[in-house]
N, C-alpha and C positions, 0 to 999 in steps of 0.2 A: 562438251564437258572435258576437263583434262582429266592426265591418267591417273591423278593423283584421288579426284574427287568421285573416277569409276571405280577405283577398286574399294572403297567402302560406300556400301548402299546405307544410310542413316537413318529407313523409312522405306518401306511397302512401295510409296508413290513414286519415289525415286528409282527403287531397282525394276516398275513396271516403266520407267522414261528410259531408264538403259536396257531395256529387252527391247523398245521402240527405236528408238540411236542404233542397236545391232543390224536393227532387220529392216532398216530406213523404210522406216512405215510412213512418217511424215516427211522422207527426204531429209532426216536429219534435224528439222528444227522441233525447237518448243516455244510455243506461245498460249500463254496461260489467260486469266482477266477474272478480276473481283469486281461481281455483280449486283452491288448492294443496291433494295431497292428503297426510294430515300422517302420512306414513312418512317422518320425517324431517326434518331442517334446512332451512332455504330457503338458497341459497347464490347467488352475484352474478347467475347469469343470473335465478335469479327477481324479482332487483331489477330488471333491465331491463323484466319485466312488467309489476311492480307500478307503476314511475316510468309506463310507457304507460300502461296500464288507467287509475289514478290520477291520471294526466295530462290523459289525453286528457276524462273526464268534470269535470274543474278548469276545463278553458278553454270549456267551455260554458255557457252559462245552465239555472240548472236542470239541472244532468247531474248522473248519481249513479254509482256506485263500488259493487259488494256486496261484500263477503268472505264466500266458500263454501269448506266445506271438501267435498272429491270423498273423502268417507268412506266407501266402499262394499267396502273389503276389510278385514275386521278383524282378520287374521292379522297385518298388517305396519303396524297403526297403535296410534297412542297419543296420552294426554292430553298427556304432556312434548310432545309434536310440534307440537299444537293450541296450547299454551299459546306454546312459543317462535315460533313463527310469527305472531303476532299483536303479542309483542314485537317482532319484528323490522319488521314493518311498522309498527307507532307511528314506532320510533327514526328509520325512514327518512322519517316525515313525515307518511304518511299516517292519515286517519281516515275507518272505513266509515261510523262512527255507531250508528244503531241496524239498520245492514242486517246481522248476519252469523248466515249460515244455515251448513246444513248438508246433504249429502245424504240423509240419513240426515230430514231432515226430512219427505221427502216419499218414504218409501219404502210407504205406504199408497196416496200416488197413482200412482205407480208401478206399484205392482202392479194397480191399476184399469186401467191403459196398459197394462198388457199383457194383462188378460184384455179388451180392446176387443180389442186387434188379432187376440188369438183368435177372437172372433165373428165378427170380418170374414174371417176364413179367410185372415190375415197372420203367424199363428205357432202354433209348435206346440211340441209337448216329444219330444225324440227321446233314447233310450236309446243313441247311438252312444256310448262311451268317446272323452277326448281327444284319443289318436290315431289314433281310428279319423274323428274328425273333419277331422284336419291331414289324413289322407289321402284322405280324399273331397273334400277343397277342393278338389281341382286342383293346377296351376301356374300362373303367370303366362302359357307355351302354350298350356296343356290345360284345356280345361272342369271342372269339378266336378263331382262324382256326387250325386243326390237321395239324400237318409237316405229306409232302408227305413222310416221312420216316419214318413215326411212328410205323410203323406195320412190320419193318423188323423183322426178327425171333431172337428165343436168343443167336441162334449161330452166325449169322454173327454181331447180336450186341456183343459177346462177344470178336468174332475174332477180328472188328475195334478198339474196346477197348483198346484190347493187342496191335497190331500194331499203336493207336496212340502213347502209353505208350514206343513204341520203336522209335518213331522218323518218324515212315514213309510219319507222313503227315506236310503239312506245318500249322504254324498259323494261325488257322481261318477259316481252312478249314472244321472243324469240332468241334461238342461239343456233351459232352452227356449230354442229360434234364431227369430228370424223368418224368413220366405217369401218371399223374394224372387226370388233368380235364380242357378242352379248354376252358369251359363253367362256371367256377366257378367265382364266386362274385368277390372273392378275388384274382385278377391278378398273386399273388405272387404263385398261386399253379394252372395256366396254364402252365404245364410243364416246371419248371424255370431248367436252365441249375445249374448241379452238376460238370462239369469238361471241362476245356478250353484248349485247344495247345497253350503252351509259350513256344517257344526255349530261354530257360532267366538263366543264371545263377544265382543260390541259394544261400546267404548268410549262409547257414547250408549244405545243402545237394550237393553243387555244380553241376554237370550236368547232375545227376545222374535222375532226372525228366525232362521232358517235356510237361508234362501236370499236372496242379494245380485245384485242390478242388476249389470252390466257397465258398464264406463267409458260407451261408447259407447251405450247404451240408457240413461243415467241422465242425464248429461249435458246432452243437449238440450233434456230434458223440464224440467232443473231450470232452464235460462237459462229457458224459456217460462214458464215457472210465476212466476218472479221478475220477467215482464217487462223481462228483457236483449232489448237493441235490436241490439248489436254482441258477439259474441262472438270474441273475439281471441284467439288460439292462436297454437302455434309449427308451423313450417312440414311437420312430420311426419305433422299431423291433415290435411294438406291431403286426403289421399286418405282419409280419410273424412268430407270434407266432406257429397259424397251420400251417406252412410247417413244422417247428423245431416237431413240435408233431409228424409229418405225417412219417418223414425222421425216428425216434425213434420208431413207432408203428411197422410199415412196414418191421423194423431190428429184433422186435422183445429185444430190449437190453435196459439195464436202463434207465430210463426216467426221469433225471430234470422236477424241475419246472420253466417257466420261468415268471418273474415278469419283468414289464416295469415299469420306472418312470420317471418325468420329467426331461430332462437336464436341466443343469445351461447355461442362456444364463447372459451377465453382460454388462452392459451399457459405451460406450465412447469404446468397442473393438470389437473384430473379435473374435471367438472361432474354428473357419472351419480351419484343418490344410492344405487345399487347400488356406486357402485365406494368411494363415500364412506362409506357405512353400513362396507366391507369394513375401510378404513383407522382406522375407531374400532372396530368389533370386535375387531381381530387386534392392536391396540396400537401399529399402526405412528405415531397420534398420541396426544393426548392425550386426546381427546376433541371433540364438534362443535364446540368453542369453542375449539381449538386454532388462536394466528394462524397458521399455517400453511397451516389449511383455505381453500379459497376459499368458506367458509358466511359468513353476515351475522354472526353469534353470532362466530366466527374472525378475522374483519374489524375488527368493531367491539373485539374485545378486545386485537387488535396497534395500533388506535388511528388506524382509519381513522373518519371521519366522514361522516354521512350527507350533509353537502354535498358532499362530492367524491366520493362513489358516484353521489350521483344527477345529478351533472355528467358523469361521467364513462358515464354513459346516454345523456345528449343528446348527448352530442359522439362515442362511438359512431354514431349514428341506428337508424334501422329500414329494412329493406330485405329482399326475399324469395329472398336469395340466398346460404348459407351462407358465414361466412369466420371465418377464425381471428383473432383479437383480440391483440396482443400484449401483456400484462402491464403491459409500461414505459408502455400508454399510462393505465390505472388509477391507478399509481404517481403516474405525472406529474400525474393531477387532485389526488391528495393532498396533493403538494408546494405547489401550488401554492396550496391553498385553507390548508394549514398554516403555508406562509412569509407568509400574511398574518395569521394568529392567534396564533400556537404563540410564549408567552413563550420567548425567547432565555437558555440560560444556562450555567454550566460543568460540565463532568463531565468525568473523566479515566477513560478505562474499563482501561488497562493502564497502570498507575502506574512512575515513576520518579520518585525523591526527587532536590530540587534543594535546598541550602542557600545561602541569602544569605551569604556571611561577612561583608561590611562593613554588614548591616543587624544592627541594635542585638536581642541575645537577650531575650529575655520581653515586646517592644513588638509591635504590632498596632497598623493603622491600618485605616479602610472607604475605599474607591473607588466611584465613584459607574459604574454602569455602565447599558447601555441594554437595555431589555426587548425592543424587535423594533422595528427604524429602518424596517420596512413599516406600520408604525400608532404614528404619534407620540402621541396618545390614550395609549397602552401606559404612559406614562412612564419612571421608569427607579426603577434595585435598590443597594442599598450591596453591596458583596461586600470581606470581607475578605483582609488582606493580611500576610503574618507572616514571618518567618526562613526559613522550613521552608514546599515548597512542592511540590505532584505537578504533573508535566507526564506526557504520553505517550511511552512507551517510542519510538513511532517520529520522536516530534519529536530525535529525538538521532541523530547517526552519530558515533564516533568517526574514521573516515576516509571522510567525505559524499564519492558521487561530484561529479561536475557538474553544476550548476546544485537541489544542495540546499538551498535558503534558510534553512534550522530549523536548529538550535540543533547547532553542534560545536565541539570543541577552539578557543578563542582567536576565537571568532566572537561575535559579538553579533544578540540579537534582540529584538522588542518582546514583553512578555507584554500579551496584551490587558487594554484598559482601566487598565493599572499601569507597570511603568517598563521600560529598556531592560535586559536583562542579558546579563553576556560569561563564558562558561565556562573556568573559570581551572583547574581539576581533576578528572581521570575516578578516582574511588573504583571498585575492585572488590575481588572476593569473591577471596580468596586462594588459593581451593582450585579454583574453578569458574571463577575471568576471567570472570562476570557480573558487568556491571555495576550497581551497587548504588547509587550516589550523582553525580550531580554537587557541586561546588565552585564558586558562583559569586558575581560581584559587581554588583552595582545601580546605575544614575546615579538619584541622586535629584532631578536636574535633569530628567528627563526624566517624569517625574508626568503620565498620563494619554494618553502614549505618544508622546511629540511633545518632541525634542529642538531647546532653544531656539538650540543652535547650528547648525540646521541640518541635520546631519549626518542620513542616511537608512539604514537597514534594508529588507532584501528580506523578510523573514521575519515574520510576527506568528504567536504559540501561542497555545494555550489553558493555564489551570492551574486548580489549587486550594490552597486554606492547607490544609497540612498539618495544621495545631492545628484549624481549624475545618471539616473536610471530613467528613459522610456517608458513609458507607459503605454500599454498596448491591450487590445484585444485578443485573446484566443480560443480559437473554437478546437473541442478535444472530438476528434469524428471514431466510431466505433461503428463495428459491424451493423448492417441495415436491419436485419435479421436477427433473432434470440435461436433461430433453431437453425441447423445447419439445413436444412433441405425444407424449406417453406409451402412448397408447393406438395411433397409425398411425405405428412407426417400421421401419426397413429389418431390423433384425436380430428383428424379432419378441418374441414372449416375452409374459410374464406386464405389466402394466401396473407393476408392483410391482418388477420389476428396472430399472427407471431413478428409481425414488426416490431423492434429493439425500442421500447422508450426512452430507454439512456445512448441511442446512437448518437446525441451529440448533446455534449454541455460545454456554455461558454461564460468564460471565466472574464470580465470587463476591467481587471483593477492589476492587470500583471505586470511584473519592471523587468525591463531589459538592458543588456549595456546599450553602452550608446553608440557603437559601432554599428550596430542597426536600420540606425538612424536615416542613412542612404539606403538603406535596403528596396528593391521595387516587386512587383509584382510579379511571381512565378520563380523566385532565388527561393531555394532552397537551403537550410541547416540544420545542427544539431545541435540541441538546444542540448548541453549537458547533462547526463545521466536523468534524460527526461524524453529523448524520443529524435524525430525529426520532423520537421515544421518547414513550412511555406509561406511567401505573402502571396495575401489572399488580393484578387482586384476588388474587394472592397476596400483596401487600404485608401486613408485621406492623407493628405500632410498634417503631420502631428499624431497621428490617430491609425498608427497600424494594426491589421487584422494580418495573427498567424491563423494557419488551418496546421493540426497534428495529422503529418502522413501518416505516420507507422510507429509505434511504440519500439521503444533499444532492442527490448523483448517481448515473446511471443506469451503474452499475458493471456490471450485467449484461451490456448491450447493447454497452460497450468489451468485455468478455472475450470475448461472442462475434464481435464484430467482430474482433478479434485473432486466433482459433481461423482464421476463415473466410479471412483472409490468409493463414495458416498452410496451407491446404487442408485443416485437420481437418473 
């Protein structure tokens, strides 16, 4: 690490890496490794990992990164899982190189570790069924009871061993625990099982195993094996930090360090890939790629970007103290990393036809307009201008309270970028008093929005040429959730009865400019004084689909601030 980056410690984990650097505990290096096991999607708290692990081995000399996958249950994994996992880690940055293993690699040695700890009279195979094991553990009061199997010898624990390893018994009829302590404080080290009978085909190893390592017996050996210097977990493993020590002692083989810290829990979602797995199985989305999910895959396809994820990691921090995260502050990295990229441009998403009458029928002219006045680089875009024109249904009141600046009855306003117009007539529909059209008129003195006499406007809109406007799809995405915390709320209930019904509505009939037009899948912009938007890979030719990232503003945080005055 240089000297720059030693004298400020940014984070617990770091100034425990330079108390290690001091006293060359690991000889000076750090090698870290994100261990996802691939049941599933990675979703934003594994970002927060992966930016640490990732991070933390970038600001050293020499520090390395591995990507392992913890594949030791075959029932509930897969290659889609592996595959998307590794995608999501590129998109966010990083690269392991050529480190990426698997547990599944070392389950030969594995199984050597554990017939050692056999011989040494530190495990054994006990025939208790798995409740009959929950109930021998004890309580958190009460001591644990020894399995009446604890004391077979090491030969016939080693014989079982071999012939579960061959198939001879069914699942569940058997496990091996290591030997520790019945009676110990810490539940996780009354002989927790190291190895279970799954007849399950292996996404790596095919059927070649029928019995799997435990998280907790697989784990250590595999940081040691890989020579991991710091092993970094979330704050749940803490209490089985001593078994990870115990398992390493007792082998006798290198010994990580392991550090815990708090996960990322985020407000309005779910972060449990039990409860996410729930939410694509039953349909309640669309699948892990649904923006709605809070997965990298979901993220990345409502049109978040891995600069403002992994911004939005640092400026969280680390710390070993659980808290809840609120949403708007994710939101807000995006805004802010996208109002300085995200071309500028127009989209009407609920159309209202305005007619010029005093501009000339069948002429068009281009306006010259600005791409994003945050990066002058950007340059700027022609956007055309014609007779016939879409504003937004809410830029109109026909009887505007107080202090509505937009566009009513005998009022004037600026459309951006083009000229001043004054609403001389409300068209409706004769049957329904929906209103179907304005009536207005133009100064063409005022070219580029700026009236040479002076005279001023409260109001500037958005619009689009009617003759030359796109037509597209857009989907508006909102929080997943109606309650900030779904899972710990007052009226209880299933996690599922506070899902958000209006998390997403889609608008089919919206006009765009035609700059657009080239637009592909995964660009990003900002749809004017209306948010920021992405194409979605549903787009066809002809037939584009935005998704709404992020609203301009933090519209959430006003409604519940309003609720909370309200005493709701």
């Amino acid at each position: 690490m240089s000297s720059e980056s030693k004298s400020v410690s940014k984070n617990f984990i770091e100034e425990i890496l330079a108390q290690d650097e001091d006293t060359r505990r690991f000889q000076g290096r750090v090698h870290t490794r994100f261990p996802p096991e691939p049941n599933g999607y990675l979703h934003i708290g594994h970002a927060k990992s992966i930016c640490l692990n990732f991070g933390i081995a970038a600001r050293y000399s020499g520090g390395l990164c591995n990507l392992r996958f913890d594949d030791t249950n075959p029932t509930k994994e897969d290659v889609e899982y592996v595959d998307s996992i590794q995608e999501d880690i590129r998109w966010l940055g990083f690269d392991w190189e050529d480190r990426l293993f698997f547990a599944s690699d070392y389950f030969e040695q594995l199984y050597d570790f554990a017939r050692k700890l056999i011989r040494q009279g530190k495990a054994y195979v006990c025939d208790l069924t798995a409740d009959e094991i929950r109930e021998y553990r004890g309580t958190l009061t009460e001591p644990g009871r020894e399995s009446p199997y604890r004391e077979r010898s090491v030969e016939e624990n080693l014989d079982l061993l071999d012939r579960m390893r061959a198939g001879k018994f069914p699942d569940g009829s058997k496990v091996l625990r290591a030997k520790i302590d019945m009676a110990a404080a810490n539940v996780n080290l009354r002989d927790p099982v190291m190895y279970r009978i799954l007849h399950a085909h292996h996404h790596r190893t095919g059927n070649a195993w029928c019995i799997y390592p435990t998280y907790d017996f697989a784990h250590g050996q595999s940081d040691s094996l890989e020579g991991i210097t710091h092993s970094i977990c979330t704050l749940e493993f803490e209490h089985h930090r001593p078994l990870y020590d115990w398992f390493l002692e007792e082998l006798e083989i290198h010994h990580p360090r392991q550090i815990e810290f708090a996960r990322l829990s985020l407000t309005h979602t779910v972060m449990s890939k039990r409860r996410l797995l729930e939410l694509v199985r039953d349909q309640h989305v669309r699948g892990w790629d649904d923006p709605r999910m809070p997965t990298l895959a979901g993220l990345r396809r409502r049109g978040y970007t891995p600069e403002a994820i992994r911004n939005f990691c640092e400026r969280i921090g680390i710390s070993k103290f659980n808290a809840m995260i609120d949403m708007h502050v994710l939101e807000n990295s995006l805004r802010e990393h996208l109002n300085r990229v995200a071309p500028r441009v127009a989209a009407v998403l609920r159309p209202l036809r305005v007619v010029i009458t005093n501009y000339p029928e069948g002429k068009s002219e281009f306006l010259e307009a600005v791409n994003n006045p945050e990066a002058p680089s950007a340059g700027t875009r022609q956007i055309p201008f014609s007779r016939e024109l879409y504003i937004e249904q809410d830029d109109f009141r026909e009887d505007p309270p107080k202090k509505f600046f937009r566009l009513a009855p005998g009022k004037e306003v600026r459309l951006r970028y083009a000229f001043f117009i004054r609403c001389e007539e409300v068209v409706k529909d004769p049957e329904t008093g929906e209103i179907t059209e304005l009536r207005c008129t133009y100064d063409p003195e005022t070219r580029g929005g700026n009236a040479p006499d002076g005279r001023k406007v409260k109001g500037t809109i958005h619009w689009v040429s009617a003759e030359h406007a796109i037509r597209a799809e857009v989907r508006l995405y909102d929080h997943l959730f109606r309650v900030p915390d779904p899972i710990d709320v007052p009226d209880g209930g299933s996690f599922l009865d506070h899902l958000n019904p209006d998390s997403l509505e889609t608008l089919t009939d919206c006009c765009l400019e035609p700059s657009l037009a080239s637009a592909v899948a995964g660009e990003q912009f900002q749809f004017e004084r209306l948010g920021y938007f992405c194409v979605d890979p549903d787009s066809q030719p002809n037939a584009p689909v935005f998704n709404r990232s992020v609203t301009l503003r933090d519209t959430w945080a006003k409604v519940e601030k309003a609720q909370q005055a309200a005493g709701k």
